[in-house]
C-alpha positions as CSV (number, residue, x, y, z in Angstrom):
1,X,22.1,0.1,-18.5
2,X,21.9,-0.7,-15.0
3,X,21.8,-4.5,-13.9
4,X,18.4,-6.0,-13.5
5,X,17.3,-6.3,-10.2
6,X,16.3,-9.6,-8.6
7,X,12.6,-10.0,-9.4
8,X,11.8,-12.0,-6.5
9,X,13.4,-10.1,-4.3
10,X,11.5,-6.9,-5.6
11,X,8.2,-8.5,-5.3
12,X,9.4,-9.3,-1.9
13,X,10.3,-5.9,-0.9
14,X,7.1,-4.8,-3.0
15,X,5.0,-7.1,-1.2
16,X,6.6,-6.1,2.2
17,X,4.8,-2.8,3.4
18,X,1.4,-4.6,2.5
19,X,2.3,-7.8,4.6
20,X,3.4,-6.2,7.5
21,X,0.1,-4.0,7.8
22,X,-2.3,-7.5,6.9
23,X,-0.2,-9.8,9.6
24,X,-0.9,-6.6,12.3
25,X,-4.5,-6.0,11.5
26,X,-6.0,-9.0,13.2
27,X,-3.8,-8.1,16.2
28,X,-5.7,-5.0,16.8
29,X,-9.0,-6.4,19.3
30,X,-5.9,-8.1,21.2
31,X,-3.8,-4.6,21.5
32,X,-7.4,-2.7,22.4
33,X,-7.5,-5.1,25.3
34,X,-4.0,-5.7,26.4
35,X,-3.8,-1.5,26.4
36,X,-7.5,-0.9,27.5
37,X,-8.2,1.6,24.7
38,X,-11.3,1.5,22.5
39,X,-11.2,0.5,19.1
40,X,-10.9,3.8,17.5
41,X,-7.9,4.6,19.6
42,X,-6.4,0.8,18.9
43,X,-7.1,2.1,15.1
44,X,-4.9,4.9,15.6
45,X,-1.8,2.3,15.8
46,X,-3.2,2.0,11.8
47,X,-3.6,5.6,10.7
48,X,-0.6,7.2,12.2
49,X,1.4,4.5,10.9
50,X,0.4,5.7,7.8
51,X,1.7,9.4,8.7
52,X,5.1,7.7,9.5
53,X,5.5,5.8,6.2
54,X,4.7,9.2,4.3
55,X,8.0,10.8,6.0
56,X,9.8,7.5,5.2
57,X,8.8,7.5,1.7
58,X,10.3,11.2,1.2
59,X,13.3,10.3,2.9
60,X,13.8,7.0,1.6
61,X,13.1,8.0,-1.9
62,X,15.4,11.1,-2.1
63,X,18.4,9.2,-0.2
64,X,18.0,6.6,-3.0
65,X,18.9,9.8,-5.6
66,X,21.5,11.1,-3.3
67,X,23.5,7.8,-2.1
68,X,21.9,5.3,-4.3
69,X,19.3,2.5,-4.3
70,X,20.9,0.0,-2.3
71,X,22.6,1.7,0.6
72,X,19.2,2.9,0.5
73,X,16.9,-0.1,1.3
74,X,19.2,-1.6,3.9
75,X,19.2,1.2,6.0
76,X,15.4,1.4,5.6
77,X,15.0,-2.2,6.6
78,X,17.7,-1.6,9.3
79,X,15.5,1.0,10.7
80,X,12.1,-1.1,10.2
81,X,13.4,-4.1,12.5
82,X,14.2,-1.8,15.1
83,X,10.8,-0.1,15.2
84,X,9.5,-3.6,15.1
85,X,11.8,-4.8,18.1
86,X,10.6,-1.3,20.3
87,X,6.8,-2.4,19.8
88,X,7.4,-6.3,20.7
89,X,9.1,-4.9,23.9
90,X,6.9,-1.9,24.6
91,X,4.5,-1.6,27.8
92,X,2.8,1.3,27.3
93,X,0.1,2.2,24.8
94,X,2.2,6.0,23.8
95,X,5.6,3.8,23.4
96,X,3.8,1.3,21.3
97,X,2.3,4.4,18.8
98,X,5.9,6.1,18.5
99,X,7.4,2.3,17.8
100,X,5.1,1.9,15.2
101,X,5.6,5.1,13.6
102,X,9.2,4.2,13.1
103,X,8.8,1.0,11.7
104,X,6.8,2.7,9.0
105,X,9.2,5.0,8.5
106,X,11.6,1.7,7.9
107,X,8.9,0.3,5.9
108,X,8.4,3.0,3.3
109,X,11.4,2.0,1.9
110,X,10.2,-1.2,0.6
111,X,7.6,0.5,-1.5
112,X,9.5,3.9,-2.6
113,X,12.5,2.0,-3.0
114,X,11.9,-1.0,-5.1
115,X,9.4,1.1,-7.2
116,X,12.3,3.3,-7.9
117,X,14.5,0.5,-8.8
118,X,12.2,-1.2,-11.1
119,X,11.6,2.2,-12.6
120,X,15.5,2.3,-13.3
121,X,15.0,-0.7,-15.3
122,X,11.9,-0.6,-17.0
123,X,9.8,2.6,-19.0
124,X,6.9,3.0,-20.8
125,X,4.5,-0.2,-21.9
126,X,7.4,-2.3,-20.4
127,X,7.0,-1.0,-16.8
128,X,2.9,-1.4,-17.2
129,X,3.6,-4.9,-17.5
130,X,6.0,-5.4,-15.0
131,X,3.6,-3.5,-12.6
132,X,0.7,-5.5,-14.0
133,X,2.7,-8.6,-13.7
134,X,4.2,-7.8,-9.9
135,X,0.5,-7.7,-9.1
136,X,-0.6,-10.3,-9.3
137,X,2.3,-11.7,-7.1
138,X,1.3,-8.8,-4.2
139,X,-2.2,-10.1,-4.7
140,X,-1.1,-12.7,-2.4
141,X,0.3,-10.5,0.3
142,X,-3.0,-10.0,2.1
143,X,-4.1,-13.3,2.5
144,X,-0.5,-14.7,3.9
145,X,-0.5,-11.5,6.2
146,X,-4.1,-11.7,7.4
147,X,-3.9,-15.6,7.6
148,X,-0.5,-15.3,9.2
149,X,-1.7,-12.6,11.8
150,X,-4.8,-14.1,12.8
151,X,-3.5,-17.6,13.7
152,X,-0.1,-15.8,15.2
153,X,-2.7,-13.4,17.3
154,X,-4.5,-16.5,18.4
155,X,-1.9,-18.6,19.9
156,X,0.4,-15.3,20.9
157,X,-1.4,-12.5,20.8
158,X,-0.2,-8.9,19.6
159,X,3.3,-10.0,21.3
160,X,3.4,-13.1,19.1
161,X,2.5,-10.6,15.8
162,X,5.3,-8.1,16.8
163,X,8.2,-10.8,17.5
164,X,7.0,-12.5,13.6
165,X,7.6,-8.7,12.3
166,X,10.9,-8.7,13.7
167,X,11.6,-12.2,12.4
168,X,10.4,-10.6,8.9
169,X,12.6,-7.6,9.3
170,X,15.9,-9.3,9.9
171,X,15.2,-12.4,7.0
172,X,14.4,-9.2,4.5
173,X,17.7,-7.5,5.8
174,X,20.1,-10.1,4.8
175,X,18.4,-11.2,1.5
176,X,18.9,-7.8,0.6
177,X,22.6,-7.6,1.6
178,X,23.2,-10.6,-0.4
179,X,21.0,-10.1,-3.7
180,X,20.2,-6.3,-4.3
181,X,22.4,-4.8,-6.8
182,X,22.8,-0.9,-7.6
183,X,20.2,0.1,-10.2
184,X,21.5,4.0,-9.9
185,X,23.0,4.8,-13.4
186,X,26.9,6.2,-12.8
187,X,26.2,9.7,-15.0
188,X,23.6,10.2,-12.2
189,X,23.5,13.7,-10.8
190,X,21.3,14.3,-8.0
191,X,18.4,16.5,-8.7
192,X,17.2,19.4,-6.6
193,X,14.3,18.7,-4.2
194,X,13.0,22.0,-4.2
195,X,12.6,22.2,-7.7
196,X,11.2,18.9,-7.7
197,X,8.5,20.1,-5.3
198,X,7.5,23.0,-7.3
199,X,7.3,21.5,-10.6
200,X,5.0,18.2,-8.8
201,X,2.8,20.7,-7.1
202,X,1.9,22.4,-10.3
203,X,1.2,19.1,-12.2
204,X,-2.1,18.2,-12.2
205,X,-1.4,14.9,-13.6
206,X,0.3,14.2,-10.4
207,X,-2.0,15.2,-7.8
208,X,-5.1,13.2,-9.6
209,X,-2.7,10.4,-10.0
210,X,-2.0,10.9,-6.4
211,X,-5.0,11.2,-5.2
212,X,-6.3,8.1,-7.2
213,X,-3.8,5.6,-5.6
214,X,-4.6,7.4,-2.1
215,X,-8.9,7.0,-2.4
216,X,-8.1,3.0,-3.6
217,X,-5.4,2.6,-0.8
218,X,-7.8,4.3,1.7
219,X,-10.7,1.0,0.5
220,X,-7.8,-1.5,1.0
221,X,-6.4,-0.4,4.6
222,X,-10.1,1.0,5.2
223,X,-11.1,-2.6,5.6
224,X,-7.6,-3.9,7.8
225,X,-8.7,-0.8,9.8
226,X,-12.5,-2.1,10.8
227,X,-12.9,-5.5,9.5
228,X,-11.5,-7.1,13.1
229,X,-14.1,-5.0,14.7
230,X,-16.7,-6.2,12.3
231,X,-15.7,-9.9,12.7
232,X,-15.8,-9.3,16.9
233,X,-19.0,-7.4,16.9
234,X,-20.9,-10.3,15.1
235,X,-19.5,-12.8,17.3
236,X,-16.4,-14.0,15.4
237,X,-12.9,-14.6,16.8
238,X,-9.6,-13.1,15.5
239,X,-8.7,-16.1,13.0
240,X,-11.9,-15.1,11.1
241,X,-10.7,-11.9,10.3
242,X,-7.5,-14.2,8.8
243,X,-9.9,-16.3,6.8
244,X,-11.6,-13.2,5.1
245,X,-8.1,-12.5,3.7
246,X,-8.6,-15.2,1.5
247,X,-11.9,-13.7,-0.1
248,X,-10.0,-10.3,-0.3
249,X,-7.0,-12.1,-2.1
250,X,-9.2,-14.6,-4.0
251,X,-11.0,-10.9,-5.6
252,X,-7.2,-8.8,-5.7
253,X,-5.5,-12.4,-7.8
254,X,-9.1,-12.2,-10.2
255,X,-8.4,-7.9,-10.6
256,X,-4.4,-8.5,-11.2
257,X,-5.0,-11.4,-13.8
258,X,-8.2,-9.3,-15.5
259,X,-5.7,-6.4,-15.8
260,X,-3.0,-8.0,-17.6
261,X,-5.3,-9.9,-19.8
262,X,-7.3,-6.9,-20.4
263,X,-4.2,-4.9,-21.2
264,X,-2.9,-7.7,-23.7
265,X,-6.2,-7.2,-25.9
266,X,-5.7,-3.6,-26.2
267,X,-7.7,-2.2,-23.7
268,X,-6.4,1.6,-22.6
269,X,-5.5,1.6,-19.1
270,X,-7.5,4.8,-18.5
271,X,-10.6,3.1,-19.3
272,X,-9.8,0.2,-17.1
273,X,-9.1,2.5,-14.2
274,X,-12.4,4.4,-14.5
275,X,-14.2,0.5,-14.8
276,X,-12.5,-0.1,-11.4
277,X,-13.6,2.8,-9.6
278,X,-17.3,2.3,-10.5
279,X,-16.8,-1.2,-9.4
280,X,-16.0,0.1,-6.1
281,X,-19.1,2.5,-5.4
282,X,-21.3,-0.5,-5.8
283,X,-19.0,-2.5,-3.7
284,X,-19.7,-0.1,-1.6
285,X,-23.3,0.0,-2.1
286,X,-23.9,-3.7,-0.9
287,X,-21.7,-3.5,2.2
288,X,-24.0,-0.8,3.3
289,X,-26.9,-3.0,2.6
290,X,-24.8,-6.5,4.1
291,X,-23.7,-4.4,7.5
292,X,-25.1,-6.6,9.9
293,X,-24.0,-10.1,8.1
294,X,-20.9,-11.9,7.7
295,X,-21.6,-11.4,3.9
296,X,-20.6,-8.1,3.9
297,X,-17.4,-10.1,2.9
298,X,-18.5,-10.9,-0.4
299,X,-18.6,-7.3,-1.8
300,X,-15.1,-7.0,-0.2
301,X,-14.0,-9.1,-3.0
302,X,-15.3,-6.8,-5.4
303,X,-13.3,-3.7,-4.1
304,X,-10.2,-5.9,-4.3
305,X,-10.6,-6.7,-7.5
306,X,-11.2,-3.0,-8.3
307,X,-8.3,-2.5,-6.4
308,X,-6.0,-4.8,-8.5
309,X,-7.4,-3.8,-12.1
310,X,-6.6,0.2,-11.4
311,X,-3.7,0.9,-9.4
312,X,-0.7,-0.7,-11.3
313,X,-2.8,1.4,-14.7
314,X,-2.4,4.6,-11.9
315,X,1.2,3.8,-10.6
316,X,3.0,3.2,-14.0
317,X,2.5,6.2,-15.8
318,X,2.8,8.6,-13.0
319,X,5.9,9.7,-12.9
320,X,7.2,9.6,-17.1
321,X,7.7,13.2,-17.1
322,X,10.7,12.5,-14.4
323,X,12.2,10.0,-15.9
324,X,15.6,11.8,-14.6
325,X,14.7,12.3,-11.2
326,X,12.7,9.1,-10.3
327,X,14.3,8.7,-6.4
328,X,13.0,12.5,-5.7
329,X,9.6,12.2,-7.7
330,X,9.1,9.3,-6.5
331,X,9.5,10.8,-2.8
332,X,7.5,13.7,-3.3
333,X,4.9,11.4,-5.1
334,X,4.5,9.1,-2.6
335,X,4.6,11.9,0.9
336,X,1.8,13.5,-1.2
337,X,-0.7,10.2,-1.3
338,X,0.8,8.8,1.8
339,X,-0.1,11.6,3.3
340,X,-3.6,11.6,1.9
341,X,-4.3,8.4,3.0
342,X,-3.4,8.7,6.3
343,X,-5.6,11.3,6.6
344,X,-8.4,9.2,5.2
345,X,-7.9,6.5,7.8
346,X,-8.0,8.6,10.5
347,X,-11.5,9.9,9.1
348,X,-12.6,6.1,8.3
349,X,-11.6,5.2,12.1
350,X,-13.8,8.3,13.2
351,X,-16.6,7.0,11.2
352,X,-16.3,3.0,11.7
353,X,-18.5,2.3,8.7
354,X,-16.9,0.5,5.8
355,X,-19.6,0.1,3.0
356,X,-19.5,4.6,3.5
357,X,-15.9,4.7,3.3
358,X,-15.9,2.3,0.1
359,X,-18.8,4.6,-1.7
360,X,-17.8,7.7,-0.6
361,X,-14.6,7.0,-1.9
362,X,-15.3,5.2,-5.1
363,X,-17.5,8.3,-6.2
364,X,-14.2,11.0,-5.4
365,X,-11.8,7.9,-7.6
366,X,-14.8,8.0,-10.3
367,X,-14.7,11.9,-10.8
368,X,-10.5,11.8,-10.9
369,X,-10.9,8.8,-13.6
370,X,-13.5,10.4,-15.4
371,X,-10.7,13.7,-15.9
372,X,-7.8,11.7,-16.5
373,X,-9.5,9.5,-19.2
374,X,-11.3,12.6,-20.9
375,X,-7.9,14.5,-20.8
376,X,-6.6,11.1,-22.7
377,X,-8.9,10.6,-24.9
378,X,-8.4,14.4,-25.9
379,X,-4.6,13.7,-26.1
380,X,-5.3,10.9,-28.2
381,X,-7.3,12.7,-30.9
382,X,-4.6,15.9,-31.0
């Protein structure tokens, strides 16, 4: 067996990529200033960082296979700090885009790679609850990142955010050196990527799975993407956007601790997935009727709790047909919803309307559920 990884340094690394994208959001209004761009162009810095991160996780996850987990993650954090350095010290607006774009690529490591680990160590019901369990740990990512950014934005500005993600970078770079052992078993031969790719690309399970983490992803970032614009639009400063975080975390704790509860009394995690994605079309539905109010927050919550209940139900299972390739799967996995969301923030930054991207995309989830919990129920009965 391979050794068991530090837990609290995998919720660290797990809780990492979210972090870093929470402490930046409440920066934005500051870089759309400092750079004199509008705010769907300061939104870009958002949705192409996404594009980054989808190269990094197919890198990252099939340099795990080929030279293991660990030489793995420290050159992906190696990279991150050094994207994060370039942005604290760029001047112009293009330099500041490319910077960010490697630090995701960096970053995708911390999500690729630990999942990867824990999947090492963990299967079946065993890794549901250790997803379900690590949730409710990340539940508290976005309100230390948004709190955190918006008080670092206020007194420093986007400079101040940058230099803390460096900080971050270099503190997650040695606890990593010291504490992460390798999880890659010794009999390990590395699998081929191209017939990796074919066999994922004709699995259905994996593009609905895919496609569910990318539409509930899409609400999450959706709302890092707009909210500061929201908040600044109805007269709020930056360390309001910070403050909402606490709402969004206070609904994302009350989804992870519903999940594992739920889960303990026996309840299929199919059927709690479909649950959360009609909780997010009428999340949806009453931040299109609370647009022009600061209680559009409220229904926030909702989506986040959504959010909690489905995604560790969507991201456990995903990959049990490839049990012997996990680094590569994983990779391909992870480009294919990385991928998708970026996409979808680059449409949600087009269309600056939250409570549309939160319906719009609760109704897609909804339709994928609905397929994956008839095609388990059918599996079930067989």
């Amino acid at each position: 067996m391979p050794r068991r990884p530090n837990m609290f340094l995998a919720v660290a690394l797990l809780m990492f990529p979210q972090v870093v994208e929470t402490i930046y959001s409440p920066a934005l209004p500051s870089i759309a200033k400092a750079h004199g761009v509008s705010t769907s162009t300061a939104s870009l810095t958002l949705s192409l960082y996404f594009l980054g991160f989808a190269a990094g996780v197919i890198f990252w996850g099939r340099l795990c296979d080929l030279a293991g987990r660990r030489p793995s993650m420290l050159l992906g954090l190696s990279v991150y700090g050094l994207g994060t350095l370039a942005a604290l010290l760029s001047s112009d607006f293009p330099i500041l885009l490319a910077a960010r774009m490697v630090s995701a690529f960096g970053a995708a490591v911390g999500s690729i790679g630990t999942q990867t680990i824990l999947r090492d160590r963990f299967q079946g019901a065993e890794l549901t609850r250790v997803f379900s369990l690590v949730g409710i740990a990340i539940a508290i990512s976005p309100a230390l990142g948004m709190a955190a950014g918006a008080l670092i934005a206020k007194l420093a500005s986007h400079k101040g955010v940058f230099f803390a993600l460096t900080a971050l970078a270099f503190c997650l770079l040695v606890w990593t050196a010291v504490s992460l052992p390798e999880t890659r078993r010794t009999e390990h031969v590395p699998p081929s990527l191209r017939a990796t790719i074919a066999d994922m690309f004709q699995d259905r399970h994996i593009w609905r799975s895919a496609g569910l983490v990318a539409l509930l992803n899409l609400c999450l970032f959706s709302y890092y993407q707009l909210a500061p614009f929201y908040f600044e639009d109805l007269g709020y400063s930056a360390i309001a956007t910070g403050y909402s975080g606490v709402v969004l975390t206070a609904g994302t704790l009350a989804g992870a601790v519903s999940n594992r509860t739920l889960l303990q009394y026996g309840w299929r995690p199919d059927r709690l997935v479909l649950a959360a994605c009609l909780l997010i079309v009428i999340g949806g539905l009453l931040v299109v009727s609370l647009n022009a109010s600061i209680l559009f927050v409220a229904p926030v919550a909702i989506v986040a709790f959504a959010f909690a209940v489905a995604i560790p139900n969507v991201l456990a299972p995903a990959l049990q047909a490839y049990s012997n390739r996990l680094g590569t799967a994983g990779a391909v996995f992870g480009l294919i919803y990385y991928l998708l969301i970026g996409g979808g923030l680059l449409v949600s930054g087009a269309v600056q309307n939250l409570g549309v991207v939160f319906s719009v995309s609760g109704i897609c989830a909804c339709a994928l559920a609905a397929g994956a919990r008839q095609k388990a129920v059918a599996h079930t009965a067989a």
